[in-house]
HTML snippet that shows the backbone in 3Dmol.js (N, CA, C, O; Angstrom):
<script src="https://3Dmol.org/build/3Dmol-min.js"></script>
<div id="view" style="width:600px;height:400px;position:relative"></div>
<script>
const pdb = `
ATOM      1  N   UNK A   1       2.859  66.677 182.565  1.00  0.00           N
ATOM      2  CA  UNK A   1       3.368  66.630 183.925  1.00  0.00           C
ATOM      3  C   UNK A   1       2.351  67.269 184.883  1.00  0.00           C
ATOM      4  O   UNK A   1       1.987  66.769 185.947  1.00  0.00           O
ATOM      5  N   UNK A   2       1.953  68.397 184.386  1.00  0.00           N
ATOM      6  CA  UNK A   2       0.983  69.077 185.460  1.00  0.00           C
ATOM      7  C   UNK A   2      -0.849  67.902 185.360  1.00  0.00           C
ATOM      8  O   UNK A   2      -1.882  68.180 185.970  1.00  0.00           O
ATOM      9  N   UNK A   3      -0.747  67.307 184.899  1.00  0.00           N
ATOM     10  CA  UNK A   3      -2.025  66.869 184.751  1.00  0.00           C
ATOM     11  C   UNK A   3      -1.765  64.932 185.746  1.00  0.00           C
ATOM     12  O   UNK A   3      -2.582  64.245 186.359  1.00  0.00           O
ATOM     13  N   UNK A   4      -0.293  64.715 185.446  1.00  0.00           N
ATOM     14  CA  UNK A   4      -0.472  63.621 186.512  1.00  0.00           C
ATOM     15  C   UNK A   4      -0.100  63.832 187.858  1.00  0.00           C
ATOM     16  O   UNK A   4      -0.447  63.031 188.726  1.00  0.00           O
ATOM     17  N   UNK A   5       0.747  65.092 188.180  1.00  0.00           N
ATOM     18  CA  UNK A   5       0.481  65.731 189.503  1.00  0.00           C
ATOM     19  C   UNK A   5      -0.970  66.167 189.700  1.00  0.00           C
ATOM     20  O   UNK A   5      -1.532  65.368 190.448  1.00  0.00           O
ATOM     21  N   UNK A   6      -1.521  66.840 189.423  1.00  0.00           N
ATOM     22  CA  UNK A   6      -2.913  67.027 189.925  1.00  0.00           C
ATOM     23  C   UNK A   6      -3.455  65.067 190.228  1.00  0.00           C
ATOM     24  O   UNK A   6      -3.777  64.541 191.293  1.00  0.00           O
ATOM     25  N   UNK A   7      -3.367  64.494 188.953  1.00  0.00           N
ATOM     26  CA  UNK A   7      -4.045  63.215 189.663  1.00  0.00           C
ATOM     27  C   UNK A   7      -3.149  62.356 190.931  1.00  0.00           C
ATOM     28  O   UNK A   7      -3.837  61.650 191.668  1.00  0.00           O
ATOM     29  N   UNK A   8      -2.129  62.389 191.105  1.00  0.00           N
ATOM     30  CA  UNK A   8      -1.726  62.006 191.333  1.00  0.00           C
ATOM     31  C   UNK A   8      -1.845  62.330 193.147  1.00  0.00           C
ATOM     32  O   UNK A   8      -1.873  61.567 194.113  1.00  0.00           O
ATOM     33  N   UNK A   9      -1.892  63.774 193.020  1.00  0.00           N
ATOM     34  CA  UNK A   9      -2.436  64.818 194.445  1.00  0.00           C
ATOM     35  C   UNK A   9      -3.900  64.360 194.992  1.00  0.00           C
ATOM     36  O   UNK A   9      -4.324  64.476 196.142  1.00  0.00           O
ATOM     37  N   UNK A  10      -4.315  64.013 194.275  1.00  0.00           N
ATOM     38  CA  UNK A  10      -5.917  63.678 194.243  1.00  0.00           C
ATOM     39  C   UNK A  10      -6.202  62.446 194.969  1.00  0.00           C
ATOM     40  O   UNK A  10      -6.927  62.243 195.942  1.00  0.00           O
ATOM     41  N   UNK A  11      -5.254  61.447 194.075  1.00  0.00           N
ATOM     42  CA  UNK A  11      -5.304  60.179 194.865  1.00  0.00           C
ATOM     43  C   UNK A  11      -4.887  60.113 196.146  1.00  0.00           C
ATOM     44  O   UNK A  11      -5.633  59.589 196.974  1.00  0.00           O
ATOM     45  N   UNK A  12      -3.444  60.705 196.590  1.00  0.00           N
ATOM     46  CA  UNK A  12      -2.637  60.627 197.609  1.00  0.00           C
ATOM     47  C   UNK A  12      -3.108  61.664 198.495  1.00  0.00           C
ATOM     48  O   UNK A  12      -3.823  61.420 199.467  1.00  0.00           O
ATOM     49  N   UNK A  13      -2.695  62.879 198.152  1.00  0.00           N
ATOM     50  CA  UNK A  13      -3.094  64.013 199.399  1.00  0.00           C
ATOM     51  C   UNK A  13      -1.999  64.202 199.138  1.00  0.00           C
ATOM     52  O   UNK A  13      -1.697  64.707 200.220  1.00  0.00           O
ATOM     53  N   UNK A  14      -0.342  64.242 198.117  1.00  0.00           N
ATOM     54  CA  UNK A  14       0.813  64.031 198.760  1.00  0.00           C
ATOM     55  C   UNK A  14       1.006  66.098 198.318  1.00  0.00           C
ATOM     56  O   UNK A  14       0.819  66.868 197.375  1.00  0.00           O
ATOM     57  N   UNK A  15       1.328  66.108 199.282  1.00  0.00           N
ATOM     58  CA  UNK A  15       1.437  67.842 199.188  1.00  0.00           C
ATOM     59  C   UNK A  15       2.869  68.438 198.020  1.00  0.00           C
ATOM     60  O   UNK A  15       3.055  69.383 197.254  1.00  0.00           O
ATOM     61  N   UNK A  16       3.649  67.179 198.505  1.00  0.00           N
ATOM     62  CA  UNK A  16       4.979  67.733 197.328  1.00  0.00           C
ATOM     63  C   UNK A  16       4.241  67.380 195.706  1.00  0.00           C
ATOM     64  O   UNK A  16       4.986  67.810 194.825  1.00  0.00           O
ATOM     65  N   UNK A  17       3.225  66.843 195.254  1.00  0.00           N
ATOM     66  CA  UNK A  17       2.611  66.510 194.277  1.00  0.00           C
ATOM     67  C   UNK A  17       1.899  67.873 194.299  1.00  0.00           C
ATOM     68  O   UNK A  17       2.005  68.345 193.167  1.00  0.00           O
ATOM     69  N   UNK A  18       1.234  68.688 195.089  1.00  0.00           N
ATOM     70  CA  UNK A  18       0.338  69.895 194.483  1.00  0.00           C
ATOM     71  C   UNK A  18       1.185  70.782 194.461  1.00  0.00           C
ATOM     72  O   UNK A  18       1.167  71.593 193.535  1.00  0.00           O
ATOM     73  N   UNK A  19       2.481  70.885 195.824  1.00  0.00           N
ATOM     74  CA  UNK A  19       3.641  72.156 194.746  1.00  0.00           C
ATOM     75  C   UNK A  19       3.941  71.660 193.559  1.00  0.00           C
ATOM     76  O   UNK A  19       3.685  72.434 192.636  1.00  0.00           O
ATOM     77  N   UNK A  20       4.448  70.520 193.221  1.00  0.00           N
ATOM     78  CA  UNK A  20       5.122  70.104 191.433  1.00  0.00           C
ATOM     79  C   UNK A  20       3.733  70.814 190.970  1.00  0.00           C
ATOM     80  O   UNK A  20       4.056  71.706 190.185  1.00  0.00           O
ATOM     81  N   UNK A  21       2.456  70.789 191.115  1.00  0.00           N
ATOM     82  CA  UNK A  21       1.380  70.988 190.151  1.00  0.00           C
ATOM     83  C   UNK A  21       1.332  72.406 190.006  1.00  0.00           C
ATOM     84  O   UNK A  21       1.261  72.844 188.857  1.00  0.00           O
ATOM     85  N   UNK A  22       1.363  73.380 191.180  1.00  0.00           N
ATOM     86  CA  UNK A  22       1.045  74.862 191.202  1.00  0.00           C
ATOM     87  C   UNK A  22       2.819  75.150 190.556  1.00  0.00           C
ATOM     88  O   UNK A  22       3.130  76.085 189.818  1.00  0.00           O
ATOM     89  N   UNK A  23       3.388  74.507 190.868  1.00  0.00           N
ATOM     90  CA  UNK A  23       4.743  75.050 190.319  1.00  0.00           C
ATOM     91  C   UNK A  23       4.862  75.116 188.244  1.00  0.00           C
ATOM     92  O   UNK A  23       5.431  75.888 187.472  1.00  0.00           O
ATOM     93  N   UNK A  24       4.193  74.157 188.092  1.00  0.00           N
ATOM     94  CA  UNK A  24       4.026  73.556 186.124  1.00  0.00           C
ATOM     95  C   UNK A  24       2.648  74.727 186.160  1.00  0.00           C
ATOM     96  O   UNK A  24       2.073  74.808 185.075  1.00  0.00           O
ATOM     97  N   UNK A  25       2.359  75.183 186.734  1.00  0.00           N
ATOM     98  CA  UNK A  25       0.961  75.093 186.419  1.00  0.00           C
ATOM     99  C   UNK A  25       1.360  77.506 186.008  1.00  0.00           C
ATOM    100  O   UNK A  25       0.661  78.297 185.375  1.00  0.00           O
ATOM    101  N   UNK A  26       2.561  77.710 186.674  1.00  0.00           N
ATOM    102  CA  UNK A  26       2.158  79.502 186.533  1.00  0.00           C
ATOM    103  C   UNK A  26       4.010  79.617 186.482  1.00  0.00           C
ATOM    104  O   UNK A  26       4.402  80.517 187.224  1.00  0.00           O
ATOM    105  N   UNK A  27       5.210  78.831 185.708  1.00  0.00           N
ATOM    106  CA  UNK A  27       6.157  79.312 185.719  1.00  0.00           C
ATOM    107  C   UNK A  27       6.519  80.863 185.735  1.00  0.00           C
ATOM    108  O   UNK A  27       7.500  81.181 186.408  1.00  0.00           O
ATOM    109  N   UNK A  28       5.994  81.611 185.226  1.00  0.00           N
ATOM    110  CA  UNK A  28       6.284  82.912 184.742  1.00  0.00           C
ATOM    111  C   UNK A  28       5.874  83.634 185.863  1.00  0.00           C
ATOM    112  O   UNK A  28       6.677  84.484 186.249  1.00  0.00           O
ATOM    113  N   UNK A  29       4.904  83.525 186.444  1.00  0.00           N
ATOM    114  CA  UNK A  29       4.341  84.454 187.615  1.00  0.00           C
ATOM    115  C   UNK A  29       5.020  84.100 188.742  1.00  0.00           C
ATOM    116  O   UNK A  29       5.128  84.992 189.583  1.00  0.00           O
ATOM    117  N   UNK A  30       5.622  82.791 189.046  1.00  0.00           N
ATOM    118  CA  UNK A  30       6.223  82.654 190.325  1.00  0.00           C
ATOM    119  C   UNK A  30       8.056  83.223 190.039  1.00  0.00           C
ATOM    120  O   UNK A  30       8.756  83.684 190.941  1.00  0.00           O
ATOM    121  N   UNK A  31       8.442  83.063 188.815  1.00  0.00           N
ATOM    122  CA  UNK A  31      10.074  83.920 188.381  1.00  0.00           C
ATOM    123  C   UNK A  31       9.970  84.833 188.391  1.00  0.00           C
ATOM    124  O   UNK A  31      10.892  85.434 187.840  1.00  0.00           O
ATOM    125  N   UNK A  32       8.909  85.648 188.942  1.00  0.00           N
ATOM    126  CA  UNK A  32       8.526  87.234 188.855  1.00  0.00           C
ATOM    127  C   UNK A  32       8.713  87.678 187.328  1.00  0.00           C
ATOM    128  O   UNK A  32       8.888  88.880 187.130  1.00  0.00           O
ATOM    129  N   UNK A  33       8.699  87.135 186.646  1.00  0.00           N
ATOM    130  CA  UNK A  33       8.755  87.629 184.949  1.00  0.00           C
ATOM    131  C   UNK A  33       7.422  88.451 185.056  1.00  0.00           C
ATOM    132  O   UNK A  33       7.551  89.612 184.667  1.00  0.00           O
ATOM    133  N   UNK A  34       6.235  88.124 185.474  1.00  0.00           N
ATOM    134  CA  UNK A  34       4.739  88.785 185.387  1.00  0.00           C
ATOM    135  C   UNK A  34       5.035  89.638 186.410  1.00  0.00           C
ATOM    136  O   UNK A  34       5.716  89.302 187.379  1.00  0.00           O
ATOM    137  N   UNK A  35       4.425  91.038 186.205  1.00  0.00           N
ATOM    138  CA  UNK A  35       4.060  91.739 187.487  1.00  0.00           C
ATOM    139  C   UNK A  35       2.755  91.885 187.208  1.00  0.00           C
ATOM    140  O   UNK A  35       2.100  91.612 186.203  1.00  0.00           O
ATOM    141  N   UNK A  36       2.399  92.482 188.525  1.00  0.00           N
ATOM    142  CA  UNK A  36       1.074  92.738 188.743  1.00  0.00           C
ATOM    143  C   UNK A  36       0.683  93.999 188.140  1.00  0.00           C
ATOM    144  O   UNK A  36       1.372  94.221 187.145  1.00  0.00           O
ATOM    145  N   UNK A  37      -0.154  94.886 188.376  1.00  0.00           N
ATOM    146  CA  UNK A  37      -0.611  96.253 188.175  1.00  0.00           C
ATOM    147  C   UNK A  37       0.167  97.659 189.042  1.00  0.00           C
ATOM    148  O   UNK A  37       0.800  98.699 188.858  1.00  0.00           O
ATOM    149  N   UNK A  38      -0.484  96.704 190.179  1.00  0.00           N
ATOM    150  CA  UNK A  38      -0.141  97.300 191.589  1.00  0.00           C
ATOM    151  C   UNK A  38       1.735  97.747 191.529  1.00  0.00           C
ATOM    152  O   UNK A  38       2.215  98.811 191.921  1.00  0.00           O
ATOM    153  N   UNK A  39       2.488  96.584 190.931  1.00  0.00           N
ATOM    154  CA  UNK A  39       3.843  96.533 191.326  1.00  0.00           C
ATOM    155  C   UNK A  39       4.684  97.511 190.141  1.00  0.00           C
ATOM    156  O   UNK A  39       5.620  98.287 190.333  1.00  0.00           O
ATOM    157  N   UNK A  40       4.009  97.176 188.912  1.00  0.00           N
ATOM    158  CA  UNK A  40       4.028  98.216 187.927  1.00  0.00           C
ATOM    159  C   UNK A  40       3.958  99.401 188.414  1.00  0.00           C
ATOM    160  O   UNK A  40       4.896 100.113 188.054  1.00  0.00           O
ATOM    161  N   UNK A  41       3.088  99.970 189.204  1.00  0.00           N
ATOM    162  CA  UNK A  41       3.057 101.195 189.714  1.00  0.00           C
ATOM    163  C   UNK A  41       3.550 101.532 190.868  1.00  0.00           C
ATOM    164  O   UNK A  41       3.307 102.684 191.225  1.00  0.00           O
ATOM    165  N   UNK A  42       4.173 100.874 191.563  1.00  0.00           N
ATOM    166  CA  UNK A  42       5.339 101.155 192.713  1.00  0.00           C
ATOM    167  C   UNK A  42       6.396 101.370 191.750  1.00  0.00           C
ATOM    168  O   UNK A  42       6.983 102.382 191.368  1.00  0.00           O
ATOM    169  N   UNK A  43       6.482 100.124 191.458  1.00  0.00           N
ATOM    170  CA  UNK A  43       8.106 100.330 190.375  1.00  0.00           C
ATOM    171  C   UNK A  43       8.228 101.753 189.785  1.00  0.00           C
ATOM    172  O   UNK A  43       9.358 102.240 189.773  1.00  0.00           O
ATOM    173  N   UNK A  44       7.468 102.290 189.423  1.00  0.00           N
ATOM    174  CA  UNK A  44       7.151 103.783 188.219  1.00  0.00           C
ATOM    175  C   UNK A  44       6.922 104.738 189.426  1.00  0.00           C
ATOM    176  O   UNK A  44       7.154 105.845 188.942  1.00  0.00           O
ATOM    177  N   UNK A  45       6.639 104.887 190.549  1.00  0.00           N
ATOM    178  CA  UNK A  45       6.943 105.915 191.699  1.00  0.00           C
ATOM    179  C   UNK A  45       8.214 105.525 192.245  1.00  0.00           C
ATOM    180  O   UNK A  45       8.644 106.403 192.994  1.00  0.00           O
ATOM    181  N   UNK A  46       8.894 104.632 192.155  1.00  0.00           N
ATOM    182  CA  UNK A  46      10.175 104.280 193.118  1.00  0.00           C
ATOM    183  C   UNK A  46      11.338 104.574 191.851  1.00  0.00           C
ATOM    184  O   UNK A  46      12.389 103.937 191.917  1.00  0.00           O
ATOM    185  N   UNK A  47      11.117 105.644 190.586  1.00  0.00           N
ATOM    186  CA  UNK A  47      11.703 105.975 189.777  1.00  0.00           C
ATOM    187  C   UNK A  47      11.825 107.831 189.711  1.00  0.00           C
ATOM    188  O   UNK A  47      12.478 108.375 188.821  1.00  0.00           O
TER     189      UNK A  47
END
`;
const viewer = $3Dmol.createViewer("view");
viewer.addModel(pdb, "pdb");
viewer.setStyle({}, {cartoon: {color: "spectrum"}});
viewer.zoomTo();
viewer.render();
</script>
């Protein structure tokens, strides 16, 4: 899926085709499941 959105973005320009692509492309980091470093260490002072 993420590989015929990218072509598919490529051909067209169609912008709802490069969100479907950035969306397949980092599930975990956009559900906030990943934190960063930075947020890790707010989180651990805001304790």
């Amino acid at each position: 899926m993420r590989d015929f959105s990218w072509k598919y973005f490529a051909m067209t320009g169609d912008v709802d085709a490069y969100l479907l692509y950035k969306q397949t492309g980092a599930p975990l980091e956009e559900s906030g499941a990943l934190l960063t470093e930075e947020e890790t260490e707010l989180d651990e002072e805001a304790q």
